[in-house]
C-alpha positions in Angstrom: 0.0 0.0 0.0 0.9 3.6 -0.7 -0.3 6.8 -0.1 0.9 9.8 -2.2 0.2 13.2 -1.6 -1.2 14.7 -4.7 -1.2 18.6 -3.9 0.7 21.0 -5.2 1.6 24.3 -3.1 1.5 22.5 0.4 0.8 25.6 2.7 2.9 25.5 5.9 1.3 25.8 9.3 3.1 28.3 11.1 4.9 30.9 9.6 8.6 30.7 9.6 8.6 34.4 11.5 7.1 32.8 14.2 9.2 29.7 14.3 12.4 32.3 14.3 10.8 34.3 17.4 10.4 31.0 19.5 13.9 29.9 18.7 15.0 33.7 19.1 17.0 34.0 15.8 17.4 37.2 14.7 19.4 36.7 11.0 17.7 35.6 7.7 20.3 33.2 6.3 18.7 30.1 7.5 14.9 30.6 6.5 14.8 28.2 4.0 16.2 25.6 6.4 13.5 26.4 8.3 10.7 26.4 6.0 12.0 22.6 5.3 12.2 22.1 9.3 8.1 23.3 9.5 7.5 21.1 6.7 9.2 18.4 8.6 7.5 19.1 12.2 3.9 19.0 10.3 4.6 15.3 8.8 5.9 14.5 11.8 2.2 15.9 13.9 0.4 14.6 10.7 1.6 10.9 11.0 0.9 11.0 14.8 -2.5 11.9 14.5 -3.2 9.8 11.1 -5.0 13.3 10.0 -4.0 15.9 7.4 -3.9 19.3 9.0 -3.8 21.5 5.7 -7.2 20.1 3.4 -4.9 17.9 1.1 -5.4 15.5 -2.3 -4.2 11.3 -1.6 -3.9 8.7 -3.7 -3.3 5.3 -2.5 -2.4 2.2 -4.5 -4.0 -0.8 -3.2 -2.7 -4.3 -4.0 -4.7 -7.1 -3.0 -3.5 -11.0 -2.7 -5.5 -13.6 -2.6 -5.1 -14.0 1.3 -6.3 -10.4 1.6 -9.2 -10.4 -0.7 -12.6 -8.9 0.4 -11.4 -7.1 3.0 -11.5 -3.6 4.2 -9.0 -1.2 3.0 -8.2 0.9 5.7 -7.4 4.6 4.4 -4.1 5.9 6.3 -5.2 9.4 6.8 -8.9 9.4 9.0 -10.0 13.1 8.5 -11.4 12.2 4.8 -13.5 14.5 3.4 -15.0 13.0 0.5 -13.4 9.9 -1.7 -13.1 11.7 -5.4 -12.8 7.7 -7.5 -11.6 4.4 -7.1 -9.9 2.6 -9.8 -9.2 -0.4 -11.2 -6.9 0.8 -14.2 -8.9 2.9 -16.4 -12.1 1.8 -14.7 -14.5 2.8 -11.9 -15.4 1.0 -9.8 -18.3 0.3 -6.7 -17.1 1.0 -3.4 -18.9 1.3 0.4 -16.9 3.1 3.4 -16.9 2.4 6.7 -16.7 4.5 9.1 -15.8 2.7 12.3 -14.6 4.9 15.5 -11.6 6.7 14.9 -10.7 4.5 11.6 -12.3 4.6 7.8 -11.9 1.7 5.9 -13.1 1.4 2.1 -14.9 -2.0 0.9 -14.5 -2.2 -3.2 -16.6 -4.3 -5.0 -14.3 -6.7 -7.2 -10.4 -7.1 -6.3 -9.1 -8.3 -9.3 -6.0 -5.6 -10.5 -4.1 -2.9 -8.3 -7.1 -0.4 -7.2 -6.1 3.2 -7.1 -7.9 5.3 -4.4 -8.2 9.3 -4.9 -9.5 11.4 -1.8 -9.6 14.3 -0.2 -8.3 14.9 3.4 -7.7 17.5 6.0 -9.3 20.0 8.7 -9.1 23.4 6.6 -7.8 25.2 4.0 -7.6 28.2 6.1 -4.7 27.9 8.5 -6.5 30.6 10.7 -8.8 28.0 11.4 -6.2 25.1 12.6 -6.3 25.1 16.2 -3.6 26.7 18.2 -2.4 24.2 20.4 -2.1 21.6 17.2 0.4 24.8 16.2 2.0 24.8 19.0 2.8 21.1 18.9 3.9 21.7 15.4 6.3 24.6 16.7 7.4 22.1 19.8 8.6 19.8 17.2 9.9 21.8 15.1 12.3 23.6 18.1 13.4 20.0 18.7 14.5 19.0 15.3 16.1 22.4 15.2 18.6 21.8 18.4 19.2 18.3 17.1 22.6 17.4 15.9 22.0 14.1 13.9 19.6 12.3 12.7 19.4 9.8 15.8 18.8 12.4 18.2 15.5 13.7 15.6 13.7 10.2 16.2 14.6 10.8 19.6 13.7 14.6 20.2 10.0 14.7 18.1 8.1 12.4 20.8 6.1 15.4 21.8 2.9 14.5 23.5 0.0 14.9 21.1 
């Protein structure tokens, strides 16, 4: 299974003025290190939660075996906003969601070739309407992967409560 992110333009949560503030940098040489670093924080609060913050396009290639046949397909992302078509090559198909809990699953109606989901995900397109402590969590880990040193110490720094 993969899930690829089909938007273009992928805004950034927090603004890379206000990530410079909290760190209290002062210079402009490293903003575009830092725009990368926000970039980094979001996928990082993104994959935690298993929700899109910013109201983003997924694909996900699906494909099945025989020991996994008629089952659910559970989507990786659980804030969807609507499923735009499922595939099977060049050809729609039938499909049901599920919506169980905290977890959406989609049930296609034949499993024969790779199926291709395409759906829409997030909380907003407006960032003024992401809530400010999911920002600050985003900020938190963005501060952390900014005082790292390697890589290691990034997997260990980002466990910030969510």
């Amino acid at each position: 299974m993969e899930n690829i992110i089909l938007s273009k333009n992928i805004q950034a949560v927090i603004g890379t003025g206000i990530l410079k503030a909290h760190l209290r940098i002062c210079h402009n040489h490293e903003d575009e290190y830092l725009k990368t670093i926000i970039k980094m924080a979001t996928g990082i609060v993104e994959a935690k939660l298993a929700k899109s913050i910013i109201i983003k396009e997924y694909q996900l290639s699906y494909y099945p075996t025989h020991s996994n046949a008629h089952c659910k397909i559970k989507l990786p992302i659980r804030n969807i906003l609507n499923v735009i078509n499922v595939m099977q090559g060049e050809t729609h198909i039938d499909y049901v969601l599920h919506r169980e809990y905290n977890e959406i699953s989609l049930i296609p109606k034949t499993y024969e070739v790779p199926i291709t989901i395409h759906y829409k995900a997030g909380m907003s397109d407006d960032i003024q309407c992401i809530p400010e402590e999911l920002k600050y969590k985003i900020l938190c880990v963005a501060k952390n992967i900014y005082d790292c040193i390697d890589d290691r110490q990034i997997v260990e720094h980002h466990h910030v409560a969510l």
